[in-house]
Steps between C-alpha positions, in 0.01 A plus 500: 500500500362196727350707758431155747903464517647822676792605478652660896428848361213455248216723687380672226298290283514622175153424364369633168185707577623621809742747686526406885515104577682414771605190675504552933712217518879476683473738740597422823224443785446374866688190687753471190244456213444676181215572248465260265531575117246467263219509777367855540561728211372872513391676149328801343236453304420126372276636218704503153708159569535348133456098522830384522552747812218350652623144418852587668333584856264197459829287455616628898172326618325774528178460690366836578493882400396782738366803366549779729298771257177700487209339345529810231811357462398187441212568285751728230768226519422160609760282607608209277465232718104592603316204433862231424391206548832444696597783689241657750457778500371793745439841556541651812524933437727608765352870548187605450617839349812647472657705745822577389364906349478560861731293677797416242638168482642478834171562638324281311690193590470624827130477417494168388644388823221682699196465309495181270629254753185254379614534139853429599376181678280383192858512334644242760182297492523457162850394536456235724144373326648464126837461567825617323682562284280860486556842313330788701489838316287779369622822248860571546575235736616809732319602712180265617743207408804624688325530834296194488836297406678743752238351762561150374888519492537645833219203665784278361713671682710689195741812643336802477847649247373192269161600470539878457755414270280236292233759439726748358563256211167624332658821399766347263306272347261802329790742468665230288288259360635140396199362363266514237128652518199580299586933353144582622564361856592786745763331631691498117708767503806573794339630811614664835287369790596535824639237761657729744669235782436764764107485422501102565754546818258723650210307444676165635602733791137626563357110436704372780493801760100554456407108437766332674612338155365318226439198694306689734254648277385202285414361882243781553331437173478088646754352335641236731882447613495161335365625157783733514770267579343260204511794309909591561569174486365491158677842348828386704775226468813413658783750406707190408233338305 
């Protein structure tokens, strides 16, 4: 499959070593653009990608890989692309612990918005400062991924029915998996995660009534109005383009 030619539908990219890489491109945003394809992809774990897999995002341009895990994470399973000589890399851990025993998902997203602002604008920083095309993920691609690209996607102005619905792709993709992967990884076998839309509707609902919207937040953590234009203007293009 050449991954840098998408097809209208081709989301999923099917990449040996992996479960949950997704392209954020083609959905509709504000004043009649669109995300671009095959600029900001979203993924689980980047730690078991075979060469060729790695050669197939590295033909999209790709220029940068955020890794939204733990250090412990980290440390057990490094990321492929630490120390490429092409691709930067950086890790920025979105939580400091979990919270989800306590809170459940919902809550924790709703944490995310609350508490790890800063971390949330290191993403966009490092957005701006080495460019795109980017992948941002961390285990699953669920949950840490889905808000930070659910922050991203609605600062470009995505409908808030587009977003939910994006993050409840994750689910599918581990209930029935379409690629190939190491049998010791734990990601091998068919899995049931959940990607309940309500959880993400909620938390979209609670970022916008508590922060006054994505746009609003990444201000309070000093992230100017210009950067943020640059920034759609970047991840967006003409719908007609």
């Amino acid at each position: 499959m050449d991954i840098a030619s998408p097809a209208p539908l081709d989301r999923h990219l099917p990449l040996d070593g992996t479960r949950n890489v997704r392209d954020v491109g083609g959905y509709p945003a504000s004043s009649g653009r669109r995300t671009r394809w095959r600029t900001l992809l979203r993924s689980d774990e980047l730690t078991r990608l075979p060469a060729h897999a790695r050669h197939q995002l590295e033909a999209i341009g790709l220029r940068q890989v955020i890794d939204l895990r733990w250090p412990e994470e980290l440390e057990r399973a490094p990321n492929v692309f630490l120390g490429s000589g092409s691709v930067r890399y950086h890790s920025i851990p979105l939580l400091k612990d979990d919270p989800t025993p306590h809170a459940g998902l919902a809550g924790m997203y709703r944490h995310v918005f609350d508490r790890r602002g800063p971390q949330l604008a290191m993403v966009v920083r490092a957005l701006l400062d080495d460019g795109l095309p980017a992948i941002i993920g961390c285990a699953a691609g669920k949950d840490r991924t889905g808000v930070t690209i659910a922050l991203l996607l609605d600062l470009a102005g995505v409908p808030v029915e587009a977003i939910v619905e994006d993050y409840a792709l994750s689910a599918g993709f581990f209930r029935r998996p379409r690629t190939r992967i190491d049998p010791g990884d734990w990601r091998h076998p068919p899995l049931d995660v959940d990607s309940p839309p309500e959880f993400m509707a909620a938390a979209l609902e609670h970022l916008h009534r508590r922060h006054g919207g994505s746009r609003a937040l990444l201000r309070r953590e000093g992230i100017e109005d210009r950067a943020i234009e640059t920034l759609v203007a970047r991840l967006t293009e003409p719908a007609g383009g």
